[in-house]
N, C-alpha and C positions, 0 to 999 in steps of 0.2 A: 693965288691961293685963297685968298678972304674972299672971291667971288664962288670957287668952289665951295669952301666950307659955308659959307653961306645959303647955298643952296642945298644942302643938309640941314641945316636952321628952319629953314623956311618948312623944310618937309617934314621937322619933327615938331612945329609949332603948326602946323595943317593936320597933325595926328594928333594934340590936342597935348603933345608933351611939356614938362616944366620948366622953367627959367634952370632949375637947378641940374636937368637934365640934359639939357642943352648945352652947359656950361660945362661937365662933364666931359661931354662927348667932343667939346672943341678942344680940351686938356687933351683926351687921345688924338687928336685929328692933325694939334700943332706938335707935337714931339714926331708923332709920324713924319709932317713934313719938314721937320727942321733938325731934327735928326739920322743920323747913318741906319741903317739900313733894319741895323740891331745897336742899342749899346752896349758893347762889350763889358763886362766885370773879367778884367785880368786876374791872373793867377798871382801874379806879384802885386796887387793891390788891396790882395785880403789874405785874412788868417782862416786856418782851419781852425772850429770847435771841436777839441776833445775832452774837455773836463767839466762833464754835465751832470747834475744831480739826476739819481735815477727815480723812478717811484718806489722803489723796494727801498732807497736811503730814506725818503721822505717818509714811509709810512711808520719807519722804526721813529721818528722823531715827531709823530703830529699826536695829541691828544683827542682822539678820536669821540670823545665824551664835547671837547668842545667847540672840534668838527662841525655839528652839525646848526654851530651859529656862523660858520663865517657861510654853510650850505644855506642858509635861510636866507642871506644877502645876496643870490643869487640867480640869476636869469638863465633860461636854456631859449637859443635860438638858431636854428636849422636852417639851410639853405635849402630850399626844396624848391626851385624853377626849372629842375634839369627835367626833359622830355624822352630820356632813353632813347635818339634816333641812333645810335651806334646802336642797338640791340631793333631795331625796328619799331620801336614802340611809337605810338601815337597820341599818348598821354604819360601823366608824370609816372618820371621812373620809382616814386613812393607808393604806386599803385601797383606794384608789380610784387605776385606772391611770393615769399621763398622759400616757406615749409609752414609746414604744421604745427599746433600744439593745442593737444588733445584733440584730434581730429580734427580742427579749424585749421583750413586756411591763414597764414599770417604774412601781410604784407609790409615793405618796410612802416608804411605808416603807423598800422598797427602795433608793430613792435616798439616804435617810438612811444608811442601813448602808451603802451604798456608800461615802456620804464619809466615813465613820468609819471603815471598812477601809482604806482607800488610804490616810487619813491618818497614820493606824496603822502602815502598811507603809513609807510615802516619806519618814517623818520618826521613826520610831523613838519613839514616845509612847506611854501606855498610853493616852488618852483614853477612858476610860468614860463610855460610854450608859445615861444614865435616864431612862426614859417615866414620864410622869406621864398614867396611865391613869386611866379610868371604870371603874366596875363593868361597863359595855358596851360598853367597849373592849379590856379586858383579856384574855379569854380569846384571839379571836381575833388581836389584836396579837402577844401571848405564842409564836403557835404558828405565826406568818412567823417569829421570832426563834430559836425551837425549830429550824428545817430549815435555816438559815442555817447550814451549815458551817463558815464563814468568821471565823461572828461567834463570838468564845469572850472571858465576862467572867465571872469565877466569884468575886471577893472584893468586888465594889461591885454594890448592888442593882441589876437591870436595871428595876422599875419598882418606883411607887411608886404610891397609890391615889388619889385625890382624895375628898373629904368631897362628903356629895349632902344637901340640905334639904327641909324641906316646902314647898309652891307654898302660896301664902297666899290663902285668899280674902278678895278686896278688901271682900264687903256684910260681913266679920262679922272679918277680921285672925285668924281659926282658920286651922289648916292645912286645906287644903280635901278633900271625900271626892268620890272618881271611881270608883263601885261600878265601871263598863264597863270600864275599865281602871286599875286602883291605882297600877299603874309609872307613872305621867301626874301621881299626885298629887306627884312627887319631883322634883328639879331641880340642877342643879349652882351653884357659888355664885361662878361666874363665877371667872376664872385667879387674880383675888389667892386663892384657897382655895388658891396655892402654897405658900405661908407657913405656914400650920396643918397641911400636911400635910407636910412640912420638918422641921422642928420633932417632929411625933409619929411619925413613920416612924423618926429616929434619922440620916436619910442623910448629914445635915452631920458630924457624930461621924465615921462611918464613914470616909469622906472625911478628913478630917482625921486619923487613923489611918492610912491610907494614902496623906500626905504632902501632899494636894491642898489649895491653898490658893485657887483661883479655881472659881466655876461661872459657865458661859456658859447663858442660859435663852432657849429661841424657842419659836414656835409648830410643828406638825409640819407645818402647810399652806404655810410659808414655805420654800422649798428653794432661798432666796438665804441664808438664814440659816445656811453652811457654817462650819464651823471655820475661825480663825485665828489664824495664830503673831501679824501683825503687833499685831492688836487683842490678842492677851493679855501683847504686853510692853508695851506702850503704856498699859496698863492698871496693871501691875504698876509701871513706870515715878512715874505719877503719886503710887500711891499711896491712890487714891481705893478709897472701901467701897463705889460702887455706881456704874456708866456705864449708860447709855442709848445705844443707837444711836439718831439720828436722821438725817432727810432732807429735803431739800427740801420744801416744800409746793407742791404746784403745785391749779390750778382742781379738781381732780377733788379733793384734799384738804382741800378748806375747810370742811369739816363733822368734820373727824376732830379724837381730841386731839391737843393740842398744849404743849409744852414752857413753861413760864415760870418765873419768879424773883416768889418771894412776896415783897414790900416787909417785912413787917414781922419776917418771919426772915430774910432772904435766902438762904432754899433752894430749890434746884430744885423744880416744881409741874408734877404732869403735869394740865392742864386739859380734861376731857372736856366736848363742846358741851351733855351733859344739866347741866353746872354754870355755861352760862354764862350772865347772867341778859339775855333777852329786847331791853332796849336799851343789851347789849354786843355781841349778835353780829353785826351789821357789822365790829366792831374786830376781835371774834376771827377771825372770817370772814377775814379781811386778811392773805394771804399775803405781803404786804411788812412789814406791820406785825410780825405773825408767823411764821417764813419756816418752821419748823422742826416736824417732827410726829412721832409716837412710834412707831417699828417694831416697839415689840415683845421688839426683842432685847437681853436684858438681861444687862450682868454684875456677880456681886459677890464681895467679899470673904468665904467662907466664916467664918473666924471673926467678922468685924463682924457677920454676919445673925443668923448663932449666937447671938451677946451681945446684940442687939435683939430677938431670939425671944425670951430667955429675960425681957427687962425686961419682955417683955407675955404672959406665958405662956405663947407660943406664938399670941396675938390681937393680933397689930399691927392697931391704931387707924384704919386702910383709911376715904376716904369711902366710900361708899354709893350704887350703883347698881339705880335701881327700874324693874327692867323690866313694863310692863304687859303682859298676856298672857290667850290663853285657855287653859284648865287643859288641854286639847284642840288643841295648836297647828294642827288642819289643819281645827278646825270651829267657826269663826267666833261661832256662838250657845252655845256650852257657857260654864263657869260664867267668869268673868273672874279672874285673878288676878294674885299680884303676886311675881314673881320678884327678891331681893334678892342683889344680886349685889357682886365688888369686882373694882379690874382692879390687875395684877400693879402696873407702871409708875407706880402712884400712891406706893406706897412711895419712889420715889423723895423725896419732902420728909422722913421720918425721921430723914436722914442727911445731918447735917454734914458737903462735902468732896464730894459726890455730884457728877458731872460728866455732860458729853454728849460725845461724837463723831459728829459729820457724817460718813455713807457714802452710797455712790450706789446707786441702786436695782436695780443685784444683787445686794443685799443683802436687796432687800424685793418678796419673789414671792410675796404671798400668792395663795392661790384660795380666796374665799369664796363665790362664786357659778359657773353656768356659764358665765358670758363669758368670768370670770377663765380658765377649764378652756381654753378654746377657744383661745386665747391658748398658754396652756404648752404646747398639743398642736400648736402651727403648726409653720409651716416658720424663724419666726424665730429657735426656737430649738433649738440643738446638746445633744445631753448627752455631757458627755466622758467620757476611761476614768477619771476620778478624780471622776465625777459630778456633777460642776458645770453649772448650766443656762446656758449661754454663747449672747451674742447680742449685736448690734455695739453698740448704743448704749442699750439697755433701756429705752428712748422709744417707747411702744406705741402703736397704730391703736385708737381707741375704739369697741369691740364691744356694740353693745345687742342683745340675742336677744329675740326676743318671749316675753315669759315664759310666755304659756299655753302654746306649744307647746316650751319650750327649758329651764323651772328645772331640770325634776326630770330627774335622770340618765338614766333610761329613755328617756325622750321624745329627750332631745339624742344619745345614740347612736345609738337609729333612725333620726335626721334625717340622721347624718354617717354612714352605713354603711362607707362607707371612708376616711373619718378627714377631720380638717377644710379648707378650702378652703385654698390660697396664700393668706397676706396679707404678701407679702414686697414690692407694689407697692402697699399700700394705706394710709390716713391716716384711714380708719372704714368702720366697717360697720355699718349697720343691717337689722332684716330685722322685718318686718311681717308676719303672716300665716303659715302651715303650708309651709314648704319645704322637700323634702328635694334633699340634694347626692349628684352623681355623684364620679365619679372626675375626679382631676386639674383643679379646679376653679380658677380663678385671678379673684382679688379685687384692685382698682385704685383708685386716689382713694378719695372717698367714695361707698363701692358701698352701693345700695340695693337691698332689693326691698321691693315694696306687697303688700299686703294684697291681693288677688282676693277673699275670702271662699268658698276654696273651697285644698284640695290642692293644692302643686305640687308641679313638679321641677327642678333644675338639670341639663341635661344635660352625659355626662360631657365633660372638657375647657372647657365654657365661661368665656368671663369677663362678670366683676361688674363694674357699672361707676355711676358717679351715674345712667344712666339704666338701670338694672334689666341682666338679659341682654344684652347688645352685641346689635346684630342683624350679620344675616348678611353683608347688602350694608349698604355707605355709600351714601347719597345726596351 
């Protein structure tokens, strides 16, 4: 085994990687080998969370006048390395538009800096922005921020780089070789690589030098995930070194992680379904049982992370997530391999004192797929002049696209040439088959269309309805 992981060593210090990256990736590489297959979290070895403070308790009790000093002690930092290859993209998925406002184009990135400006300007805070970039997200991320005007941060780094690994091949645990494409044999070590890359960038220091004693952490696909004064007194209020936002669990969540209390420490456990073992997931499954799921958005105490970075040199102790894969994600028969990954949120069990807060689901807007896209580009929802994606009760119309015709970006823009149907009268939409939309299309109930096996079209104006196209006359 120390001659294979070895030879992953060798090939991430021939690419020019760091001590601390290295050390990282040996943390994933020996649990893999010296652990079962997965480690299980039993059902009888934690507690469900159900008695979580919500935001609507918290906002009746924060002094909102002086709110906006624990806001001022405050960092905003984005994970933005992800490349959209589930939607086809070939650059960051922060580059990618998702409506308008006032006739512009606005791309997640854009909207980001939008609410950090306005933030900036309506409450007088210096809130600095850190991207946490990819080697192939950075250049062109860097150079939306570069023509931003608006946006000016000259003493706190605007990003920081994320650590990238070898893809493992599963017949032989070598890092695998892809003569056709090398960049393939590389892979990111999924978001807990926040941590290691924290830690060697120096950005806590820095921060902490320039007074900041909170960081708030989201995804960049998340544009519910906006700055807040109430959550950073509320935060600062407690006391606590590390919160969780979390939210309801509803049917569509019953496979995501979710929130628990480990019995034998009594600390927070963020439970992902690859740890829970086979005849638990009913219980886990069980949004009564377990009502509560992990958004993602995290905040902590800058000095407490500091001081648990440095007990683990910078390698906090992260389970271990094994994604199988082909070394080739879009060609099925290439070589198989095995992507070792960690997620931010597990961290949370490190830390004595670690809490959740319940928020509502403007808070939690991710788009990881196109349907999610289709959704944020309706008529549901508003983007205001402070960039907020506002929408009356954030209770959505369940959208299945057919995926041969609709995953990858290209495909779903040609389909919607002038942008997506009304679903301001609708409770789902399904679509079967190759259809492309007119202008001013309007979706109702549960609007279908079937499959023909052949090209369609929605003409413009019509509506969708459970039985395909309305016809012209009622019988």
């Amino acid at each position: 085994m120390a001659d294979e992981f070895e030879r992953s060593a060798h090939k991430m210090r021939d690419a020019g990687m760091s001590d601390t990256a290295i050390a990282q990736f040996r943390h994933l590489y020996d649990v893999w080998r010296n652990e079962d297959d997965t480690s299980w979290v039993r059902e009888e070895d934690v507690e469900p969370i159900t008695d979580i403070p919500s935001f609507h308790d918290v906002y009746e009790t924060i002094n909102h006048d002086k709110a906006v000093d624990a806001f001022s002690k405050t960092a905003f930092l984005k994970l933005n390395g992800g490349l959209g290859t589930s939607m086809g993209l070939d650059c960051a998925k922060s580059l990618l538009p998702v409506r308008r406002h006032k006739a512009k184009p606005m791309r997640f990135i854009d909207i980001i800096l939008g609410q950090v400006i306005t933030t900036r300007e309506r409450l007088g805070v210096a809130l600095p922005l850190t991207l946490m970039n990819s080697f192939r997200t950075a250049q062109d991320t860097m150079a939306v921020l570069a023509k931003n005007r608006h946006f000016i941060q000259d003493d706190i780094p605007v990003e920081i780089i994320q650590h990238v690994e070898p893809k493992i091949d599963e017949a032989t645990g070598e890092p695998v070789s892809w003569p056709q494409d090398p960049s393939l044999e590389w892979c990111p070590p999924g978001h807990g690589d926040l941590y290691s890359t924290l830690y060697e960038s120096g950005l806590l220091d820095i921060l902490e030098e320039h007074g900041f004693k909170y960081l708030f952490i989201s995804n960049s696909d998340n544009l519910g995930a906006r700055p807040s004064r109430t959550l950073a007194q509320h935060f600062e209020n407690t006391g606590a070194p590390f919160m969780i936002e979390v939210a309801q669990r509803t049917e569509a969540d019953r496979k995501g992680g979710h929130i628990v209390r480990d019995k034998s420490t009594g600390r927070l456990m963020l439970r992902e379904m690859t740890q829970v073992h086979p005849n638990d997931r009913a219980a886990a499954m069980d949004i009564h049982a377990h009502p509560y799921f992990n958004t993602n958005n995290i905040w902590v105490r800058i000095d407490a992370l500091r001081r648990k970075l440095e007990d683990f040199h910078g390698v906090l102790p992260l389970p271990v997530i094994r994604n199988h894969k082909t070394v080739d994600p879009t060609d099925p028969a290439s070589t198989p391999v095995l992507q070792l990954e960690t997620a931010m949120g597990s961290a949370v069990s490190l830390f004595n004192g670690a809490i959740c807060v319940e928020v509502d689901r403007m808070r939690f807007l991710p788009v990881k797929t196109t349907d999610d896209l289709f959704i944020m580009r309706s008529d549901r929802f508003h983007l205001t002049d402070s960039y907020e994606m506002e929408d009356g009760d954030y209770h959505f119309p369940t959208v299945t696209l057919d995926e041969r015709f609709y995953k990858n970006i290209h495909d779903f823009d040609e389909r919607f040439p002038y942008g997506v149907p009304s679903i301001a009268a609708a409770a789902s939409f399904t679509v079967a088959g190759d259809w492309t939309f007119g202008r001013n299309v309007s979706l109702f109930g549960h609007a279908v269309l079937e499959d023909t096996g052949k090209p369609n079209y929605v003409p413009n104006g019509e509506y969708v309805g459970p039985q395909g196209i309305e016809p012209d006359e009622w019988m």
